[in-house]
C-alpha positions as CSV (number, residue, x, y, z in Angstrom):
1,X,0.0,0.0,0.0
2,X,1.3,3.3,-0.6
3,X,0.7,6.9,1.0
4,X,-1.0,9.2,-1.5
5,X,-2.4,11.8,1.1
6,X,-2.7,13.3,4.6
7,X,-5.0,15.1,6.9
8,X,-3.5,17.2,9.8
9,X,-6.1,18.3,12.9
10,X,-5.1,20.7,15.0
11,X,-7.1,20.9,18.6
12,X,-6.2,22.9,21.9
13,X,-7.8,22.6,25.2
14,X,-6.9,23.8,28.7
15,X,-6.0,20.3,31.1
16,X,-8.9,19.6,33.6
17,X,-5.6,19.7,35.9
18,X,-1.8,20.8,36.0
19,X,0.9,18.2,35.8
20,X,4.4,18.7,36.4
21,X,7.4,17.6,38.3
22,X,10.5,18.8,39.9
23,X,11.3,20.8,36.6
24,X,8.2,21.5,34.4
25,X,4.5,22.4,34.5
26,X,2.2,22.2,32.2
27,X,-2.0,23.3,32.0
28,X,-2.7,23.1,28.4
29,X,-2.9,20.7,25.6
30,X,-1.5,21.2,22.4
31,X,-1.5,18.6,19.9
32,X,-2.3,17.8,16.3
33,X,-3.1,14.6,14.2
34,X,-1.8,13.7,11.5
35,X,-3.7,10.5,9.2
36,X,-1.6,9.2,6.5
37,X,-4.0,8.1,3.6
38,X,-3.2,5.3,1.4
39,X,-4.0,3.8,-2.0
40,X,-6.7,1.6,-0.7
41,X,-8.3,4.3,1.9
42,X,-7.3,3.4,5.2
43,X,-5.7,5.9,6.9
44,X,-2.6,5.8,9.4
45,X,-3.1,8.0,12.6
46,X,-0.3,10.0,14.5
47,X,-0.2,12.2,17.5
48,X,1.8,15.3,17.5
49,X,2.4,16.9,21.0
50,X,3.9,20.1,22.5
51,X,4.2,19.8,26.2
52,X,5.0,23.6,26.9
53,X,4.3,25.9,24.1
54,X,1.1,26.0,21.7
55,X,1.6,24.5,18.0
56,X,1.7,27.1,15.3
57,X,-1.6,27.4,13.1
58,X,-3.1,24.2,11.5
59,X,-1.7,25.8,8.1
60,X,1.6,26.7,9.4
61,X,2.2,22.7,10.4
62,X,0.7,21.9,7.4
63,X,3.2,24.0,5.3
64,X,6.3,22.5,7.6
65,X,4.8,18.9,7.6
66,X,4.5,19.6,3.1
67,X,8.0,20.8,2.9
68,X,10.0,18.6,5.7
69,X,8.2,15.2,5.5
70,X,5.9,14.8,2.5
71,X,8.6,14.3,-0.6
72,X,10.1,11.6,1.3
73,X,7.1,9.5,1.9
74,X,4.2,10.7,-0.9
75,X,3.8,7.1,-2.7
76,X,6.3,5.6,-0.8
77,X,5.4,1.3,0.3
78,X,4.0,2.4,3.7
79,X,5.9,-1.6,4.6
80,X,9.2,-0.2,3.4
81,X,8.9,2.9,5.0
82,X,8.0,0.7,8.5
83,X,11.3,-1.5,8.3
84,X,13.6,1.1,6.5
85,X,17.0,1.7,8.3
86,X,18.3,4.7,7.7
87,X,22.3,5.9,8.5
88,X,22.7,8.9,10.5
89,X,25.6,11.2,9.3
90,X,26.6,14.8,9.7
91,X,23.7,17.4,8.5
92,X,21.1,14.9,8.2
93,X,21.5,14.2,12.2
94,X,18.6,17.3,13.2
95,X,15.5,17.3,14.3
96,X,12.6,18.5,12.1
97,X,11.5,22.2,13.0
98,X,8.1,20.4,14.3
99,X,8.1,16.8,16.5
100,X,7.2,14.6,13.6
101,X,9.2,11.8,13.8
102,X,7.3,10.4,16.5
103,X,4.0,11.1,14.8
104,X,5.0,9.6,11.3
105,X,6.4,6.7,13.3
106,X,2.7,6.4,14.7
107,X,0.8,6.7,11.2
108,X,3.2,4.3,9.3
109,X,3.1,1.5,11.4
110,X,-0.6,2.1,12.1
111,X,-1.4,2.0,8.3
112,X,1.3,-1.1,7.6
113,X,-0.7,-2.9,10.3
114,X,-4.3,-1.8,8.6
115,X,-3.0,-2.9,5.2
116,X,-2.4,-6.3,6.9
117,X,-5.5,-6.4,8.2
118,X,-3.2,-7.1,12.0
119,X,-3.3,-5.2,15.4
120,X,-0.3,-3.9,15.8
121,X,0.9,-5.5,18.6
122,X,0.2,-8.9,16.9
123,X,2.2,-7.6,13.6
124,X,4.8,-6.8,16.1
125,X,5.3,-10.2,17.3
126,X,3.3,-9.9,20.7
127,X,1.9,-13.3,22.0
128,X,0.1,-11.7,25.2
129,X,-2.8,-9.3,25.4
130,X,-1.9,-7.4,27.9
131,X,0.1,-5.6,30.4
132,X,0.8,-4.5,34.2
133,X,-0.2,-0.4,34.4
134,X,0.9,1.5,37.1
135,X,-1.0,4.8,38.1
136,X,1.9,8.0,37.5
137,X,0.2,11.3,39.1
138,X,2.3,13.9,37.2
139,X,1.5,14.9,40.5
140,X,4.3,17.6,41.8
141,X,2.4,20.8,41.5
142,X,-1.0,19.3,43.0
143,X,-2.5,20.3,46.5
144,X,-2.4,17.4,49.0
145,X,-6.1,17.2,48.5
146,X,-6.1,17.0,44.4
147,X,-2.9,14.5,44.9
148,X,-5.5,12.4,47.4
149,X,-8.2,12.5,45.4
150,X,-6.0,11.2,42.2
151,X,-4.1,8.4,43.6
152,X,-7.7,7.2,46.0
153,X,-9.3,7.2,42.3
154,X,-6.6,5.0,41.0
155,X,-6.7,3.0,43.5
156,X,-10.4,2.3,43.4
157,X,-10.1,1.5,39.4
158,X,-7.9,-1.2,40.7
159,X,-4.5,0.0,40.0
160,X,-1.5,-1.8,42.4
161,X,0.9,0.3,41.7
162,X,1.4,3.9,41.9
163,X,4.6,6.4,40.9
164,X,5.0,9.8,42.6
165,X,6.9,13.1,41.5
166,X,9.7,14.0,43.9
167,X,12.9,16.3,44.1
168,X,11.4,19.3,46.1
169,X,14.2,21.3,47.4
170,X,12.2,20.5,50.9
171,X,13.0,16.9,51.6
172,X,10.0,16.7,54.1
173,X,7.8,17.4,51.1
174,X,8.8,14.4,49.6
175,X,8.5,12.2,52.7
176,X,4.9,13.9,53.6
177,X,3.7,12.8,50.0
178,X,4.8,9.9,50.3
179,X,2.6,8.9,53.7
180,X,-0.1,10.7,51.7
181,X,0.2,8.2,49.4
182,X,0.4,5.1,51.7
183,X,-2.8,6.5,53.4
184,X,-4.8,6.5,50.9
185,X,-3.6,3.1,48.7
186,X,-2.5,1.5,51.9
187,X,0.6,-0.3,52.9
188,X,0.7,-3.1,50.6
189,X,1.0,-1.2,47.1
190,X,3.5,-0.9,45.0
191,X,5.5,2.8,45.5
192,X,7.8,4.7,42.8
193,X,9.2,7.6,42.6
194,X,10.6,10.2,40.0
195,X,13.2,12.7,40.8
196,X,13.3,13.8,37.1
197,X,17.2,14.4,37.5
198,X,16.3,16.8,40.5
199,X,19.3,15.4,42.6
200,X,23.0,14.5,42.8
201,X,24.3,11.2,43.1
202,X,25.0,11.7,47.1
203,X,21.4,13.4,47.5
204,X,19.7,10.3,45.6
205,X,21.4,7.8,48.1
206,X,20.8,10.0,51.2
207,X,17.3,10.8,50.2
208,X,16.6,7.0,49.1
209,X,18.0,5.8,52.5
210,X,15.8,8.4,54.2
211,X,12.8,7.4,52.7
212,X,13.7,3.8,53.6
213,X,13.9,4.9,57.4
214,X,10.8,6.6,57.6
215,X,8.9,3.2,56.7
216,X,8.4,3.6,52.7
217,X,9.9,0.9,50.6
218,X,10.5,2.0,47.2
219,X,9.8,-0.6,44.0
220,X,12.2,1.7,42.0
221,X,13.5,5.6,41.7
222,X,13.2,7.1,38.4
223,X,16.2,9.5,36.5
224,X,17.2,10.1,40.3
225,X,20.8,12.1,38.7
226,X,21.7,13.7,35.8
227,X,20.5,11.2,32.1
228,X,24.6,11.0,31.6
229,X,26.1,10.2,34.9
230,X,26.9,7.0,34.6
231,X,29.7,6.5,37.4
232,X,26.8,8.0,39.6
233,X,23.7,5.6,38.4
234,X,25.8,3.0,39.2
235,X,26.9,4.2,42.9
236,X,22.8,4.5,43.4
237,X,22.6,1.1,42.2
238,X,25.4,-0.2,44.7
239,X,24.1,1.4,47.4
240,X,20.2,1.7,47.8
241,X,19.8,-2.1,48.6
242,X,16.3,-3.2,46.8
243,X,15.7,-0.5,45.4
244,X,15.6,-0.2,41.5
245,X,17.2,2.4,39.5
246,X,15.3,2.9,36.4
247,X,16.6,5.6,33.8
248,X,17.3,6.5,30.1
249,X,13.6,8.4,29.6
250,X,16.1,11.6,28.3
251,X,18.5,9.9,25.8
252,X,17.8,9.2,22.8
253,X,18.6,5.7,21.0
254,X,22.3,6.0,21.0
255,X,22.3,6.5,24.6
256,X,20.1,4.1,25.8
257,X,22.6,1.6,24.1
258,X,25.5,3.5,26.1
259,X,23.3,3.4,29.0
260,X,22.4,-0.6,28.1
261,X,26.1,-1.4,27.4
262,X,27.1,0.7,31.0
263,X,25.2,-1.5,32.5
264,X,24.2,1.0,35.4
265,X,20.6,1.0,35.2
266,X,18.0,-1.9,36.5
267,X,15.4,-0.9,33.8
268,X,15.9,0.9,31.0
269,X,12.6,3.3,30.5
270,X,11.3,3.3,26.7
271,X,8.3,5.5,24.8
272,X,7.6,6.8,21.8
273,X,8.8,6.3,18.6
274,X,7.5,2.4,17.1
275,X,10.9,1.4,15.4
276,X,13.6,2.7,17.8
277,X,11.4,1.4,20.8
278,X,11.4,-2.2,18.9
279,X,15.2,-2.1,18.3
280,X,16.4,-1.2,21.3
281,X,14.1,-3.6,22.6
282,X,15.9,-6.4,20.5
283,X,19.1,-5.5,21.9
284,X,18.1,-5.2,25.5
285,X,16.8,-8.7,25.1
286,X,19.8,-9.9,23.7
287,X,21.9,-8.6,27.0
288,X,19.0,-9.2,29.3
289,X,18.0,-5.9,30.4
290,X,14.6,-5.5,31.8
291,X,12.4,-2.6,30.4
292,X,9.7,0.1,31.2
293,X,7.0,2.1,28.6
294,X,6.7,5.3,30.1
295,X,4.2,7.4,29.1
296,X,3.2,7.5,25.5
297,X,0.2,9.3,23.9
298,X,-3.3,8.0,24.9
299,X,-0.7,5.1,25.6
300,X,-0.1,3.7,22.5
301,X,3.1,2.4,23.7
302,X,0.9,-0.3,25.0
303,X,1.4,-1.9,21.1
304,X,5.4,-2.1,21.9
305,X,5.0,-3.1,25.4
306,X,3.1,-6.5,25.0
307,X,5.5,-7.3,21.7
308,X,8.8,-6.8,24.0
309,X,9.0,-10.1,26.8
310,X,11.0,-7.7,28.8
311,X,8.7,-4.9,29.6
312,X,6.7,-5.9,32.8
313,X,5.0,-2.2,33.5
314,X,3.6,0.4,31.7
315,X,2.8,4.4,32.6
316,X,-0.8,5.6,32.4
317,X,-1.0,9.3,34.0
318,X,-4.5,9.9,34.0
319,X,-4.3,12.9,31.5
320,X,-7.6,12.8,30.3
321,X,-7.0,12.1,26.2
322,X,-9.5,9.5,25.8
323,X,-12.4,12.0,24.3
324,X,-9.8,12.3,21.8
325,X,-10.8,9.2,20.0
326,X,-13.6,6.6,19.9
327,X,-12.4,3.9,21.5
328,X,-9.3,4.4,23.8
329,X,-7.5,1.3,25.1
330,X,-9.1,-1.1,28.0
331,X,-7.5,-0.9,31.3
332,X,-8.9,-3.2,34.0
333,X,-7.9,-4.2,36.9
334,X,-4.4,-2.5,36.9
335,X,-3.9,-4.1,33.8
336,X,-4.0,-2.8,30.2
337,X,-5.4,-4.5,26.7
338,X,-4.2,-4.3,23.0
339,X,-6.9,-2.8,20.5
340,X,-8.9,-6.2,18.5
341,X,-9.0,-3.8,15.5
342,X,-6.4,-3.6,13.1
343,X,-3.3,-1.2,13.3
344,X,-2.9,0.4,16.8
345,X,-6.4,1.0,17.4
346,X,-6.9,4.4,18.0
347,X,-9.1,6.8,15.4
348,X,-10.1,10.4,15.9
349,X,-13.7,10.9,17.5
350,X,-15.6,12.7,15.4
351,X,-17.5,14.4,18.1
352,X,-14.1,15.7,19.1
353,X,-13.0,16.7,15.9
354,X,-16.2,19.3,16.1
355,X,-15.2,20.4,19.8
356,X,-11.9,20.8,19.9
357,X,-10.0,21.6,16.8
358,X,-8.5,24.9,17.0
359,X,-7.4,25.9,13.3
360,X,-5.8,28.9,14.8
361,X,-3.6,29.8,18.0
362,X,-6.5,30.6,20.7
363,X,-5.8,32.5,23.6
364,X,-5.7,30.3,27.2
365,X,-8.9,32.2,28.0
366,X,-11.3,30.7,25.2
367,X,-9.8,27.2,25.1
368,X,-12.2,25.3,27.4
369,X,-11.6,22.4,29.0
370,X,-12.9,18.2,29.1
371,X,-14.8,17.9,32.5
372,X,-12.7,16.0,35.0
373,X,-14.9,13.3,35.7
374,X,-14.2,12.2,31.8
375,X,-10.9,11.0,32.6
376,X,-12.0,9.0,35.9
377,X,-14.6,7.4,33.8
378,X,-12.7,6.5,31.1
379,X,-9.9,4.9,33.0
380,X,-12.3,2.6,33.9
381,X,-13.7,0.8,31.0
């Protein structure tokens, strides 16, 4: 099948709450579909996402997409395109003035998969269905009552275990959310926690050891140092007993395999784009390394996570996507299902595509926002 079109959506909407940790905040959504359309009609869905600044006008990513992307794929085998190994050197080593890479990773495979008439995980090799989630708050810049309410909820929807955003340059902060957190999921959950490189190697183990003191026994800490301080991963490793030190969210392919070959980390944390998540999958499993999917969008990492036999956990933060599309992905129990339907199983509600798309760069006072209680109930069907 080749790609002979594309559709790009713009939509903007205000978060029904802020998320954050130790060194970002965000309160709005800003994201933009693209579909890739091929020669026999199906269409191949991507997500393109700015955390912190709003995406320029639908024609202005339009234009970009045209000039950056298009010649490159327009009637290109959307198969080829899937498998295609390309070799990074010198000027062609940039990133594209808009995040599409992730989002054209997204639409080919979805499409390759739809041509196939295959879920994606199942053309990826997957022999499960699904997947341990854990409940991530994104929870730094909450009140202690919002923070409650959030991790009580996820516990009720029968989530197990729970991450929490740490690093405050006040210590006891840190330990008081974490008794928060064992009050209202009780004593028997599973706890992690994310410094989001907030501390040194010497603050990590002191702050780990802490925590350890005061009666919380952490599963795993999450980018506690800087993404390239190896020597200092690996004192955190030698030091904080049980504990597991799970990094590599910030680097990108090449130094995940430096962080793999280091051997410094416990688990190596993988997201977004469909090929390089696959391949460094491979090698992982080829040296035994055991992996996480951290967050992906509306979590279609989920695809990547049931095809790898090394990924045991997968993020879902509660960020209230799922009126996005007509069908988000089943998460019951604390655990979470691969689509039936063919490609990654995602497609644009059309309800959603009257409500929120946002041609034009809107001002935070006229964006609107999905009611909270959309997010609570779609986590649970």
């Amino acid at each position: 099948m080749q790609i002979v079109d594309f559709r790009i959506t713009r939509f903007q909407f205000a978060r029904d709450r802020v998320i954050g940790d130790s060194q970002v905040r965000a309160d709005d959504v800003h994201v933009a579909t693209m579909e890739l359309v091929g020669s026999g009609g199906e269409t191949g869905l991507g997500f393109l996402q700015s955390l912190f600044h709003p995406l320029p006008a639908e024609a202005e990513i339009e234009r970009v997409f045209r000039e950056e992307c298009w010649p490159s794929i327009q009637n290109r085998d959307v198969a080829a395109l899937a498998h295609a190994v390309r070799r990074p050197r010198g000027g062609n080593v940039r990133r594209m003035s808009l995040p599409f890479e992730e989002t054209l990773q997204h639409a080919i495979w979805d499409l390759f998969a739809k041509s196939l008439r295959m879920p994606l995980w199942k053309l990826l090799g997957a022999e499960r269905r699904d997947v341990q989630a854990y409940a991530s708050g994104l929870d730094f810049h909450l009140s202690d009552a919002d923070f409650e309410h959030l991790f009580a909820q996820a516990a009720a929807q029968g989530f197990r275990a729970f991450k929490i955003k740490v690093g405050h340059p006040d210590f006891e902060r840190d330990l008081h959310r974490l008794a928060l957190l064992k009050r209202v999921v009780g004593s028997d959950a599973l706890v992690m926690v994310d410094a989001n490189e907030a501390w040194t190697p010497k603050q990590a183990i002191r702050n780990l050891t802490l925590m350890q003191r005061a009666g919380h026994e952490i599963f795993w800490v999450e980018d506690p140092i800087l993404r390239d301080d190896f020597a200092g991963l690996k004192l955190i490793q030698d030091q904080c007993g049980p504990t597991l030190v799970n990094a590599g969210e910030y680097l990108d392919i090449t130094g995940k395999r430096k962080l793999l070959e280091a051997r410094v980390c416990d688990l190596l944390n993988v997201h977004g784009q469909v090929t390089d998540v696959m391949r460094i999958g491979w090698l992982a499993a080829d040296m035994g390394a055991k992996l996480t999917m951290g967050n992906t969008f509306l979590e279609l990492g989920v695809n990547m996570a049931l095809a790898l036999p090394d990924v045991e956990w997968l993020e879902y933060s509660f960020q209230n996507f799922e009126h996005l599309v007509e069908q988000p992905y089943e998460i019951r129990d604390g655990r979470i299902y691969g689509s039936p339907q063919s490609g990654h199983g995602l497609t644009i509600s059309e309800m959603a595509r009257r409500t929120w798309h946002r041609p034009e760069v809107l001002p935070r006072s006229e964006l609107g926002h999905e009611p909270p209680q959309q997010r609570l109930q779609s986590a649970a069907r």
